[in-house]
N, C-alpha and C positions, 0 to 999 in steps of 0.2 A: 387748584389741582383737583380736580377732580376722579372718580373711580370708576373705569368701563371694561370689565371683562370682558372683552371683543374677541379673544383666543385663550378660551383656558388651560389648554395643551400646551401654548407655548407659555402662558404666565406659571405655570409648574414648573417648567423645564427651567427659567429662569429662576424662579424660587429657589427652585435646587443647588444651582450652581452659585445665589448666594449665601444660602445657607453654609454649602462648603467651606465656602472663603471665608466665612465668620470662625468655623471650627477650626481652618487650619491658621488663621489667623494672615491672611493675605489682604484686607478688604487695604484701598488706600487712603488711609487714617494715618492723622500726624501722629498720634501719642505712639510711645514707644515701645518695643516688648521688652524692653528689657532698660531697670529704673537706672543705672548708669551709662547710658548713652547722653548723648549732646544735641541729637536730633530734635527738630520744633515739635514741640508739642500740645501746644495750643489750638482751641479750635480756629479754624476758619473763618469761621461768621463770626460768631460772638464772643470770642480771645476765652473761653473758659478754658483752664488751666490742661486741663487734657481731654483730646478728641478723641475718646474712645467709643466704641458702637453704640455701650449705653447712655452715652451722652449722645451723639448724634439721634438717636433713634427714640430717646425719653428726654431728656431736657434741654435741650439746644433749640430755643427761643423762634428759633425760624421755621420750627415745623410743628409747632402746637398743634394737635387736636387730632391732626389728616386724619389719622387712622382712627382715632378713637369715635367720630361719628360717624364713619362708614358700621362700623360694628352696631353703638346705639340704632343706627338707624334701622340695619339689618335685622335687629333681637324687636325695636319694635313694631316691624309690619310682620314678623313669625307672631307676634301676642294679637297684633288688630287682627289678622288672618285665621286664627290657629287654635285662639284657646275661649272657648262657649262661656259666655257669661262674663268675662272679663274688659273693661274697657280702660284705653291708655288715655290719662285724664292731661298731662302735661309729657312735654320732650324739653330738656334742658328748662327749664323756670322753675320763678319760685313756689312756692308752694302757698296758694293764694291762704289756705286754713292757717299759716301762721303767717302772723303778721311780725313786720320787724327785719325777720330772717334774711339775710342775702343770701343762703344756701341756695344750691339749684342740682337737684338730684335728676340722673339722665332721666328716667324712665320710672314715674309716679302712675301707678295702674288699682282700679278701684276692681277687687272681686268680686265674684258671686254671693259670697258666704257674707257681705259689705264690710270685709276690711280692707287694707289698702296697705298695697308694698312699694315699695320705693326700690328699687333696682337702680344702683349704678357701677359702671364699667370701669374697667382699669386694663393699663398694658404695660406689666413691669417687663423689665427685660432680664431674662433668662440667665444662672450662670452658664457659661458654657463648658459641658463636660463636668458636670456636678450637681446631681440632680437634689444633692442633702439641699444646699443653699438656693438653689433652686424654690425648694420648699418653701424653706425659712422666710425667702421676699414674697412666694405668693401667700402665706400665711398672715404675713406683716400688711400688706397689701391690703389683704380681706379684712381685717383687725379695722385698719387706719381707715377705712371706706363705710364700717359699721358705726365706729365712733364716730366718725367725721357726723353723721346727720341721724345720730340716734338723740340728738335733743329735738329735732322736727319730728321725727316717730310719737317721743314722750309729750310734744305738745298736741297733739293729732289724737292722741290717744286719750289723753286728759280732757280734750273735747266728746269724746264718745266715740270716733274712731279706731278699731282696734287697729294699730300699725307697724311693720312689720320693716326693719330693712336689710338689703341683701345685695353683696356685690358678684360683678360677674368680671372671669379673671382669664384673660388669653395673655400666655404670654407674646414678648413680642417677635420673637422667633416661631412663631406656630403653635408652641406647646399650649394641651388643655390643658386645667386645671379641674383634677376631677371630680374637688369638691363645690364645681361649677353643675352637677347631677341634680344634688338635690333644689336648688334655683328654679331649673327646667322645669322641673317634674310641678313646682308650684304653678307653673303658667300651663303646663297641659303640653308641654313642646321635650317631647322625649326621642328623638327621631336624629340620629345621627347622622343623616345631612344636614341642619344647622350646624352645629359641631364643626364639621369639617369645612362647611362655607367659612365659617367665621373665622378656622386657623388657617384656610388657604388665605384669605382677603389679608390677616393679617401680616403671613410674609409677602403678600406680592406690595404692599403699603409701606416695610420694612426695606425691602429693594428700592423703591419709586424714592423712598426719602432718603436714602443711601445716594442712589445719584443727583437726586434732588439737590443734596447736599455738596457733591464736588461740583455742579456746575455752576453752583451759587457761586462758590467758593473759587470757580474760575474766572468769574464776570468780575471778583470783586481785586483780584491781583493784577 
């Protein structure tokens, strides 16, 4: 499945009108709105317990990644394009300076100053209509992505590499994450049309796997 903005006027216009359906809670998802009904609620594809958006749109096995390397791939030709002195050393592999490691951090980029950040992506999914919690998953989000590969920074660095890691957080409803600013500002790309490339691409990939997902789900009944 690939991603071609061929009409960006109409891929907004679409955007739009799923967005709505998420907030007013229309999309057609088995899970239920309400926990004492009897209605099926399992998924479709892969029987998880309940089909709700953010299972369909984050863990639901059938749609690994779609969107998450349109993004990577987008944030890395804005850094080979954009930002003086900086070169993108790997895209998704391992990190050849440690060895062992099966880690694979999206976007390993060697700076001027000769340190080296490790950038990787995430697309939590939003609450809706509650911006507190909201927070709290992209904060946990940023946390779990720093941890996750702060022992390949510490081995990198223990080599004589100063190394640095940083995640970058769209949610998966459009929302920035604005403590996705100071990331930018490291790579030299402060220009609020990436920004808004990256949250439109992420609803119109948030749509695509929305129906992506009932026509699975209809080939397969």
């Amino acid at each position: 499945m690939s991603y071609r903005e061929t009409n960006p006027q109409q891929e907004e216009k679409h955007g739009r009108a799923f967005l709505r359906a998420v907030r007013n809670g229309t999309l057609r998802l088995y899970a239920p709105k309400k926990r004492w009904t009897d209605m099926l609620k399992a998924c479709r594809l892969c029987g998880h317990a309940f089909e709700t958006v953010g299972h369909v749109l984050n863990h639901c096995r059938s749609h690994a990644r779609l969107w998450h390397d349109d993004i990577q791939n987008r944030l890395t030709h804005a850094i080979a394009g954009n930002t003086p002195g900086a070169r993108v050393v790997s895209v998704n592999q391992r990190v050849k300076d440690v060895g062992g490691s099966p880690l694979r951090p999206d976007i390993v980029i060697d700076q001027s100053d000769g340190s080296r950040l490790l950038v990787d992506v995430t697309v939590p999914v939003e609450h809706v209509n509650d911006a507190f919690r909201t927070r709290a998953s992209f904060d946990k989000a940023r946390r779990t992505k720093i941890d996750k590969y702060r022992c390949v920074a510490d081995a990198l660095s223990a080599r004589g590499v100063r190394t640095r890691v940083e995640a970058l957080i769209v949610g998966a409803l459009g929302t920035w994450d604005s403590k996705n600013a100071p990331v930018l500002r490291q790579l030299g790309l402060v220009s609020d049309d990436l920004r808004d490339v990256l949250c439109r691409r992420t609803v119109t990939w948030a749509r695509r796997i929305y129906d992506r997902h009932l026509k699975m789900g209809a080939t397969c009944n």
